[in-house]
PDB file of N, H, CA, C and O in Angstrom:
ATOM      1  N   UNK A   1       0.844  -1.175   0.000  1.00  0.00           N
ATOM      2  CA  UNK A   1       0.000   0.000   0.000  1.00  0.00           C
ATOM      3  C   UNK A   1       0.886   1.233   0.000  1.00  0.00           C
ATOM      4  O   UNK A   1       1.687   1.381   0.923  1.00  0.00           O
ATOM      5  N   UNK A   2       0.794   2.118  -0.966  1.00  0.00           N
ATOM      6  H   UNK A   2       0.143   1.997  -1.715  1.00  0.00           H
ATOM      7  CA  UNK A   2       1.582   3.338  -1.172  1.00  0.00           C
ATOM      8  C   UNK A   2       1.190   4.228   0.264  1.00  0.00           C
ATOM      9  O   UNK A   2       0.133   4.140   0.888  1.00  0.00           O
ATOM     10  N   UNK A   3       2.147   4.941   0.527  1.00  0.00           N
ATOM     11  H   UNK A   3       3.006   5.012   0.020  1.00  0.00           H
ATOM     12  CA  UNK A   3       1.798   5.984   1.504  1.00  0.00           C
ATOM     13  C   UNK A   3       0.910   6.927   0.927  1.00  0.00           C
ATOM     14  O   UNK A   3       0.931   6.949  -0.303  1.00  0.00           O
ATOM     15  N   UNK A   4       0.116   7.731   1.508  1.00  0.00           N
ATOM     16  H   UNK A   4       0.099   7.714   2.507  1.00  0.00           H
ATOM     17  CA  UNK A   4      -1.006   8.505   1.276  1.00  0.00           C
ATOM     18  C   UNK A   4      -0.399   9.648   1.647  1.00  0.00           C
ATOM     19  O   UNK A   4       0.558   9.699   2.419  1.00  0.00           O
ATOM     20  N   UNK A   5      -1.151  10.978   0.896  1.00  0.00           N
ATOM     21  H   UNK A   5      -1.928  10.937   0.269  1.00  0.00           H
ATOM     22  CA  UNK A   5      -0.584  12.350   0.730  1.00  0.00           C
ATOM     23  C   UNK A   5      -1.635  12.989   1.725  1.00  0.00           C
ATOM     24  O   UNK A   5      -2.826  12.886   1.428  1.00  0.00           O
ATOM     25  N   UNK A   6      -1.212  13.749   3.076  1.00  0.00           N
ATOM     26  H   UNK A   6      -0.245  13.833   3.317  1.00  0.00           H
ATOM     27  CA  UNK A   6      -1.370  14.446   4.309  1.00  0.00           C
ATOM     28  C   UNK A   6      -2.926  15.188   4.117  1.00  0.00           C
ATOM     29  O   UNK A   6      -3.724  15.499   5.001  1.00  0.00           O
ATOM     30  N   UNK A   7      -3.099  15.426   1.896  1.00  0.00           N
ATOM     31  H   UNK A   7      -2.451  15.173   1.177  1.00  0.00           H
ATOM     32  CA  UNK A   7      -4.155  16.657   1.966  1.00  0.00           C
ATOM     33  C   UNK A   7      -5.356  15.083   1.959  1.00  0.00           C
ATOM     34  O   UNK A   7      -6.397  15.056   2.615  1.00  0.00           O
ATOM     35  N   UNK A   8      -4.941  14.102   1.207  1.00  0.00           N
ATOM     36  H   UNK A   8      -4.095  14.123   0.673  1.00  0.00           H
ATOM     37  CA  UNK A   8      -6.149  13.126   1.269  1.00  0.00           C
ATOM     38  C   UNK A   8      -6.194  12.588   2.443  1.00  0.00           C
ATOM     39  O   UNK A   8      -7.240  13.032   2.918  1.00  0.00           O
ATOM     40  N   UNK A   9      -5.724  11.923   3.192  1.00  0.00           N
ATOM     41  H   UNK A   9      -4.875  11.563   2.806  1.00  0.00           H
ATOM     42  CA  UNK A   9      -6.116  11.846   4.989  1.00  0.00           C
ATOM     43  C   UNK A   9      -6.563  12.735   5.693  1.00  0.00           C
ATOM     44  O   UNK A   9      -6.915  12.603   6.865  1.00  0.00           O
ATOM     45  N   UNK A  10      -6.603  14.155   4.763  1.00  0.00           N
ATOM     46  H   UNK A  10      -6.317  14.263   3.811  1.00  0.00           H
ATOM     47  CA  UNK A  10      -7.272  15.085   6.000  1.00  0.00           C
ATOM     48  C   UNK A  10      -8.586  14.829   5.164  1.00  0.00           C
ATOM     49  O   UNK A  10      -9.379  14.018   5.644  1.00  0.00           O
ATOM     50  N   UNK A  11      -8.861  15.356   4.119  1.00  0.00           N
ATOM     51  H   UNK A  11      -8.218  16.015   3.729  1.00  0.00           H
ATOM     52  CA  UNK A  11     -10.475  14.624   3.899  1.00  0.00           C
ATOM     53  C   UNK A  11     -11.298  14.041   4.113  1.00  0.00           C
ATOM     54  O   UNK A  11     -12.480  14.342   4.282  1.00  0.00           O
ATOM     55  N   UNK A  12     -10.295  12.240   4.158  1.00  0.00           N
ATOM     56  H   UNK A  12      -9.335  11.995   4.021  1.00  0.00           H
ATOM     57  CA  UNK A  12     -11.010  11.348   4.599  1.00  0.00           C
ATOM     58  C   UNK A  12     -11.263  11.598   5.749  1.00  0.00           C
ATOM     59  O   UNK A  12     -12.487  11.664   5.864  1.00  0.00           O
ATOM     60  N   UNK A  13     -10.465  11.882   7.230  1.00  0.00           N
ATOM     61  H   UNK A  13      -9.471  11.828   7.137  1.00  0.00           H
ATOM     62  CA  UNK A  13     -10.684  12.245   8.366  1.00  0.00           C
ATOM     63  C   UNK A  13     -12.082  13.528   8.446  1.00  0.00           C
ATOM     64  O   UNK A  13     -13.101  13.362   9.116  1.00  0.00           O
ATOM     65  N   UNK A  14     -11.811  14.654   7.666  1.00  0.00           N
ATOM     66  H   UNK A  14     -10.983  14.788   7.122  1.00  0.00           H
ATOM     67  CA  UNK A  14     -13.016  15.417   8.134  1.00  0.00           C
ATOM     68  C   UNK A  14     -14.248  14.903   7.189  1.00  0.00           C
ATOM     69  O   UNK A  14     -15.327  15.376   7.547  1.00  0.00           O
ATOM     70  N   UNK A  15     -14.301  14.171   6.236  1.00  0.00           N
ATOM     71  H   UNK A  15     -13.424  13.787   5.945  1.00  0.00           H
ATOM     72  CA  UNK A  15     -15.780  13.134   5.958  1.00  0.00           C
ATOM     73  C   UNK A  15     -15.945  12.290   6.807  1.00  0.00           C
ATOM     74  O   UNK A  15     -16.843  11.595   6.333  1.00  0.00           O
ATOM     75  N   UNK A  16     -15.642  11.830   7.878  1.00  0.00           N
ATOM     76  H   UNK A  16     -14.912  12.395   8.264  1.00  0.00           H
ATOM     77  CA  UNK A  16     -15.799  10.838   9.164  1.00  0.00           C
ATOM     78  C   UNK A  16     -16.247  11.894   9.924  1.00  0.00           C
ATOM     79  O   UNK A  16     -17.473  11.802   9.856  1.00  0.00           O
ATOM     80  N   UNK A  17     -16.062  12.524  10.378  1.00  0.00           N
ATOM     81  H   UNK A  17     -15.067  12.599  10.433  1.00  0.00           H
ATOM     82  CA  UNK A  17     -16.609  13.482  11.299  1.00  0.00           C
ATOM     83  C   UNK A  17     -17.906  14.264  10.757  1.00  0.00           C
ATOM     84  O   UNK A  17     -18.920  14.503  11.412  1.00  0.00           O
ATOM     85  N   UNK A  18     -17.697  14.552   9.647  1.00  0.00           N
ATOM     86  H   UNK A  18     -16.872  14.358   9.115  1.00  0.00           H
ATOM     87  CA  UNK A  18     -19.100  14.967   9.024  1.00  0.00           C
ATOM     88  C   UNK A  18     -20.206  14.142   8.958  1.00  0.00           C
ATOM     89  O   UNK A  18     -21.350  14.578   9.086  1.00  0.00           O
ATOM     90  N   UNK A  19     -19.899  12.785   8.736  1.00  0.00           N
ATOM     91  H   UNK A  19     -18.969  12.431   8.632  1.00  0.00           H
ATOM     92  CA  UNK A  19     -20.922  11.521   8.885  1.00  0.00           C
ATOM     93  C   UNK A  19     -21.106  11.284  10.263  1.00  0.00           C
ATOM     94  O   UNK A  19     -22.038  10.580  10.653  1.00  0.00           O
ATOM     95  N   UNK A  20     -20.227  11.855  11.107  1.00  0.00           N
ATOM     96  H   UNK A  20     -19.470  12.426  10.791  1.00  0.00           H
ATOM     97  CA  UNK A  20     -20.538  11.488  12.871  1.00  0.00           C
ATOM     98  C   UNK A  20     -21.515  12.466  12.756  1.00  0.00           C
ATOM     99  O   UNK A  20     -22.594  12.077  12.311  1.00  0.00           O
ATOM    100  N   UNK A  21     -21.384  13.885  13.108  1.00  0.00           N
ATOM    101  H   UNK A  21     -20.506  14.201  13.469  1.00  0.00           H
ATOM    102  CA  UNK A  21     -22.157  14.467  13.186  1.00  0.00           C
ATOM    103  C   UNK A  21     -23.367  14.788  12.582  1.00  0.00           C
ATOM    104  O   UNK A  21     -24.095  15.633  13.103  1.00  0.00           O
ATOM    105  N   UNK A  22     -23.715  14.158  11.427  1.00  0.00           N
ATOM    106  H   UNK A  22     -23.123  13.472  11.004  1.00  0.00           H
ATOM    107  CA  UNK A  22     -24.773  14.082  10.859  1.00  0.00           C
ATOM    108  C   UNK A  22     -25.510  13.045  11.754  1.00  0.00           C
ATOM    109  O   UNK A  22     -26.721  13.210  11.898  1.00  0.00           O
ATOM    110  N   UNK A  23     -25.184  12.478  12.087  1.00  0.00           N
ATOM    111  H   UNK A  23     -24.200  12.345  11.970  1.00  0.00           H
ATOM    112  CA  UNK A  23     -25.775  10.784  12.625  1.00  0.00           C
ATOM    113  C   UNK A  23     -26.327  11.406  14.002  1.00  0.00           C
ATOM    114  O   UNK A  23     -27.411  11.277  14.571  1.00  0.00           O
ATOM    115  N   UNK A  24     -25.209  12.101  14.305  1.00  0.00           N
ATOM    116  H   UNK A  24     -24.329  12.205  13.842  1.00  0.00           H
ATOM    117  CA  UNK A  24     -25.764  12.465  16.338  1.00  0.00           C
ATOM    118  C   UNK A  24     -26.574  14.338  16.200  1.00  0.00           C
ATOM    119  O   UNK A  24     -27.125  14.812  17.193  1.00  0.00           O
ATOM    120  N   UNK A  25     -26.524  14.836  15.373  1.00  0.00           N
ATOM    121  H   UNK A  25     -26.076  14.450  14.566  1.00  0.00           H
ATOM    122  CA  UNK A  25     -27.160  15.555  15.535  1.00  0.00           C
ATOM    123  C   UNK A  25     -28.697  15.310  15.032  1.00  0.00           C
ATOM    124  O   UNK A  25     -29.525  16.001  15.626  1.00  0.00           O
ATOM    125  N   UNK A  26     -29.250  14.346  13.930  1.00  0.00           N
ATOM    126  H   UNK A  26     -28.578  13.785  13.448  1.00  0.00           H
ATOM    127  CA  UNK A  26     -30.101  14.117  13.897  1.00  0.00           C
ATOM    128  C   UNK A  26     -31.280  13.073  14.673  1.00  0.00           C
ATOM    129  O   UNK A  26     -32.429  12.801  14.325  1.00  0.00           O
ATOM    130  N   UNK A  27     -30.602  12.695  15.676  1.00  0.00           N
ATOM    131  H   UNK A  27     -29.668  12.917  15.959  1.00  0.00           H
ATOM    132  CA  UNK A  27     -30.897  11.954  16.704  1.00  0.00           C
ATOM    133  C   UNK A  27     -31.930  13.348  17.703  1.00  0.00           C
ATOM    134  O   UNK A  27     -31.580  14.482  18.032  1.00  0.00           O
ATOM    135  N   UNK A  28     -32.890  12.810  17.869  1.00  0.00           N
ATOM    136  H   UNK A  28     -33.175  11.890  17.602  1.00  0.00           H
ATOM    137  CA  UNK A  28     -34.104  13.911  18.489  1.00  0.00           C
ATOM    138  C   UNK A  28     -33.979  13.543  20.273  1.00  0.00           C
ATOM    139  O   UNK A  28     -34.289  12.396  20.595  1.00  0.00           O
ATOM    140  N   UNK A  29     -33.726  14.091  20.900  1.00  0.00           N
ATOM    141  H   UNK A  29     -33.474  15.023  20.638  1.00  0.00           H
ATOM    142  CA  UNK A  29     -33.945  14.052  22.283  1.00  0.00           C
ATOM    143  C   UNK A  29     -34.787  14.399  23.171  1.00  0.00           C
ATOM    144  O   UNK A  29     -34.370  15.344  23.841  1.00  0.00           O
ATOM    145  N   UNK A  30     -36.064  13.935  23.535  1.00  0.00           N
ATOM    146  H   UNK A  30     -36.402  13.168  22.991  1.00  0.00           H
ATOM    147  CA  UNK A  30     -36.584  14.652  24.339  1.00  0.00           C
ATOM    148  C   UNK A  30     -36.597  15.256  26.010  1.00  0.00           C
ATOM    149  O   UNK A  30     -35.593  15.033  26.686  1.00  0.00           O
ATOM    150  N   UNK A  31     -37.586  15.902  26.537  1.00  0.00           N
ATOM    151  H   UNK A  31     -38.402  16.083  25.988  1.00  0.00           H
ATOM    152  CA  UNK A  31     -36.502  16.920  27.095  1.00  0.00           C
ATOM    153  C   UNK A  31     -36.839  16.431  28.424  1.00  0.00           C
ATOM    154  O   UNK A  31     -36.349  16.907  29.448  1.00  0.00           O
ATOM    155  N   UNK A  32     -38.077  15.022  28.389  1.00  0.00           N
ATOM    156  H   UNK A  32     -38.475  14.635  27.557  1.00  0.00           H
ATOM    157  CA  UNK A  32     -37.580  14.272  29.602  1.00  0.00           C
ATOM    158  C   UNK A  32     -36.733  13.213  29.723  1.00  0.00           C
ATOM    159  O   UNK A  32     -36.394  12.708  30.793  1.00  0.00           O
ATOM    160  N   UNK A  33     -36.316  12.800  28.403  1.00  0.00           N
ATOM    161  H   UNK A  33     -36.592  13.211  27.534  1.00  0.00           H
ATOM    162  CA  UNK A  33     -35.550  11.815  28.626  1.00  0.00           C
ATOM    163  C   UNK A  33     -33.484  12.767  28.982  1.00  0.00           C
ATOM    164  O   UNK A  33     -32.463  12.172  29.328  1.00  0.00           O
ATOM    165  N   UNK A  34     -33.624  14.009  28.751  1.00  0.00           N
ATOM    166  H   UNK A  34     -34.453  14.492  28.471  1.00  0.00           H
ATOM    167  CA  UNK A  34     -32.226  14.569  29.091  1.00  0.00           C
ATOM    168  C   UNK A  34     -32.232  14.769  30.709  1.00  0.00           C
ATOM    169  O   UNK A  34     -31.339  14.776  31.555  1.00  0.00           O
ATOM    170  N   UNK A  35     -33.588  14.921  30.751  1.00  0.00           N
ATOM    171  H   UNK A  35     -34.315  14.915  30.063  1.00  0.00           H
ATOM    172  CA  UNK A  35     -33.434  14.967  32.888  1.00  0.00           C
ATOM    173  C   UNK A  35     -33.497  13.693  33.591  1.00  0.00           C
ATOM    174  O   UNK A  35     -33.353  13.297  34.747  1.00  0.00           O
ATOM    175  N   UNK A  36     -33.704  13.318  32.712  1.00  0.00           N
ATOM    176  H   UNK A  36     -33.821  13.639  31.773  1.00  0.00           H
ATOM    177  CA  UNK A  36     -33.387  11.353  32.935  1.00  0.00           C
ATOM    178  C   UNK A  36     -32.493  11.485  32.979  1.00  0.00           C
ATOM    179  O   UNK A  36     -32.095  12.028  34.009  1.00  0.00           O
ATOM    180  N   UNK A  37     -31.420  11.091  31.882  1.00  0.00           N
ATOM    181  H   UNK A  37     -31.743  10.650  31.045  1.00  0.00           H
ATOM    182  CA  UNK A  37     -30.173  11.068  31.910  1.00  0.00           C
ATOM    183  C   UNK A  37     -29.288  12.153  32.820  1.00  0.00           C
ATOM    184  O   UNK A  37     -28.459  11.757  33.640  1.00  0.00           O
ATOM    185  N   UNK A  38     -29.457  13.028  32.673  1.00  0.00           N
ATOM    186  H   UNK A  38     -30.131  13.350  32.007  1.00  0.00           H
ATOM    187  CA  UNK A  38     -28.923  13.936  33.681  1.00  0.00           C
ATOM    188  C   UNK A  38     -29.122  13.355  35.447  1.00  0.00           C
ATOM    189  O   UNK A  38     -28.281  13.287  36.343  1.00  0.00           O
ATOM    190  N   UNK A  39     -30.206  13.095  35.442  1.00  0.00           N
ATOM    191  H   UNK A  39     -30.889  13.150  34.715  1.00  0.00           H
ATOM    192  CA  UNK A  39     -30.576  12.198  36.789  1.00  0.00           C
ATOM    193  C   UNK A  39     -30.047  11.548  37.468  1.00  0.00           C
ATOM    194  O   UNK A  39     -29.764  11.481  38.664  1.00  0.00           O
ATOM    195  N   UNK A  40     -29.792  10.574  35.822  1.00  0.00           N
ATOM    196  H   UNK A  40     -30.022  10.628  34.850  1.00  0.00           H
ATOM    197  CA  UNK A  40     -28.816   9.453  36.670  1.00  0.00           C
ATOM    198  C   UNK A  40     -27.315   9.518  36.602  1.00  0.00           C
ATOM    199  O   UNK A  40     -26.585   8.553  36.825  1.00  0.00           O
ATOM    200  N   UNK A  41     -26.997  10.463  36.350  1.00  0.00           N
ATOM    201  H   UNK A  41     -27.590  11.248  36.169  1.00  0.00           H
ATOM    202  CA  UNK A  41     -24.961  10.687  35.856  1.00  0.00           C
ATOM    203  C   UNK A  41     -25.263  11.382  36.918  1.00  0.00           C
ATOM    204  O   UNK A  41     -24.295  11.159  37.645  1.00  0.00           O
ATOM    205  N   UNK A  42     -26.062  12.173  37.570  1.00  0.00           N
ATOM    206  H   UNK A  42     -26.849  12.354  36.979  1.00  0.00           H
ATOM    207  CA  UNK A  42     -25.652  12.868  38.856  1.00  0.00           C
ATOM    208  C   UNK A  42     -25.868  12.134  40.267  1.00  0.00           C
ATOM    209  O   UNK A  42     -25.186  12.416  41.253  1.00  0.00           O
ATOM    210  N   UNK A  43     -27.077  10.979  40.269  1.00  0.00           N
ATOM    211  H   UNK A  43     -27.631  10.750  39.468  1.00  0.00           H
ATOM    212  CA  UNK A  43     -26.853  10.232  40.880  1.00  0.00           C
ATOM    213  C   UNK A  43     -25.828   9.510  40.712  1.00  0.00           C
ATOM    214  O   UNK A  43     -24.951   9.873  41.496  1.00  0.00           O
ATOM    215  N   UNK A  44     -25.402   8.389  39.865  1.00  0.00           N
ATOM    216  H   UNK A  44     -26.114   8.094  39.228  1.00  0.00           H
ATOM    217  CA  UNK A  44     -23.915   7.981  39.664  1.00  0.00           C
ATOM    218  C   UNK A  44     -23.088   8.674  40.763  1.00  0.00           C
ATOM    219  O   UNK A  44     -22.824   8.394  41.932  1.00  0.00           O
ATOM    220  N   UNK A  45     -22.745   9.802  39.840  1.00  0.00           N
ATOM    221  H   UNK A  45     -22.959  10.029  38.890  1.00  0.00           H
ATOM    222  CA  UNK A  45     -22.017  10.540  40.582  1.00  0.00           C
ATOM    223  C   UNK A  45     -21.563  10.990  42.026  1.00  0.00           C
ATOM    224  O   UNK A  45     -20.498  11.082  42.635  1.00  0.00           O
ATOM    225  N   UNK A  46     -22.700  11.189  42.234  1.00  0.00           N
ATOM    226  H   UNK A  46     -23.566  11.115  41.740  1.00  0.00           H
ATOM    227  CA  UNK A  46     -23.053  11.293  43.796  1.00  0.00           C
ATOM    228  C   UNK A  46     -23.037  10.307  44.800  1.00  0.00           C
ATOM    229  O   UNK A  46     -22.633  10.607  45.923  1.00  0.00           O
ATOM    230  N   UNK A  47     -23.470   9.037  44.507  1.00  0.00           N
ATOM    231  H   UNK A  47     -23.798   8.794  43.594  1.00  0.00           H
ATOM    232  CA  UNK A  47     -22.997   8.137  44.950  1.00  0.00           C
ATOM    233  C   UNK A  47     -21.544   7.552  45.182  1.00  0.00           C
ATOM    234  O   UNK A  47     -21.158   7.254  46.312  1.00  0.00           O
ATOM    235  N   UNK A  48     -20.924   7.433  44.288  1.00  0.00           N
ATOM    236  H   UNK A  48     -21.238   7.675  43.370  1.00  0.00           H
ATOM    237  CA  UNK A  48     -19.641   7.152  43.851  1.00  0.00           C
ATOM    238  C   UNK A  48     -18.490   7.979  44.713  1.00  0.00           C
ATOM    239  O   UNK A  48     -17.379   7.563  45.043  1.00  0.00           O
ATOM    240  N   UNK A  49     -19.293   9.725  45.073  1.00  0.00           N
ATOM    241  H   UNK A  49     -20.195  10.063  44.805  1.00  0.00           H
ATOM    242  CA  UNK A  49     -18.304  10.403  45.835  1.00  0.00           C
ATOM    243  C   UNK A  49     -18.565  10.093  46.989  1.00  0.00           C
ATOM    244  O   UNK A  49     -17.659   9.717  47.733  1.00  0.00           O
ATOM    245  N   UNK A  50     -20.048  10.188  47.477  1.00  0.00           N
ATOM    246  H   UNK A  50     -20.784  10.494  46.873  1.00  0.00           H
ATOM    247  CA  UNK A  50     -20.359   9.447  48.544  1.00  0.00           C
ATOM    248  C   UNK A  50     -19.809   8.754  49.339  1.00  0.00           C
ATOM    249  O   UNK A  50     -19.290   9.089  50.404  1.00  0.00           O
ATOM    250  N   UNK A  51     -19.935   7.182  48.613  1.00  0.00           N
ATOM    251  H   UNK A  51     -20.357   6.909  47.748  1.00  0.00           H
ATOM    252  CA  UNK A  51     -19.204   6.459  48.996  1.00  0.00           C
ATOM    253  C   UNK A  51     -18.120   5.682  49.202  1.00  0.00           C
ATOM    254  O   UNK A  51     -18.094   4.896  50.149  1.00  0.00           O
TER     255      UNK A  51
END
């Protein structure tokens, strides 16, 4: 496999990230399920220092 030129690995790298973020920004969240989650990373949390 030939070595690859720095400007085509940066492409390919920022089309991976463009396909990430397409993927997670179109993902819909609603706004009880973020106080859910928030809920429980702070419980986690809290526990964990807790104890």
């Amino acid at each position: 496999m030939p070595p690859q030129k720095p400007e085509n690995l940066v492409q390919k790298a920022l089309a991976a990230i463009k396909s990430e973020f397409v993927v997670v920004r179109k993902q819909n969240i609603k706004t009880w399920e973020a106080w859910l989650l928030l809920g429980v990373v702070v419980g986690v949390a809290s526990g964990v220092f807790f104890l």
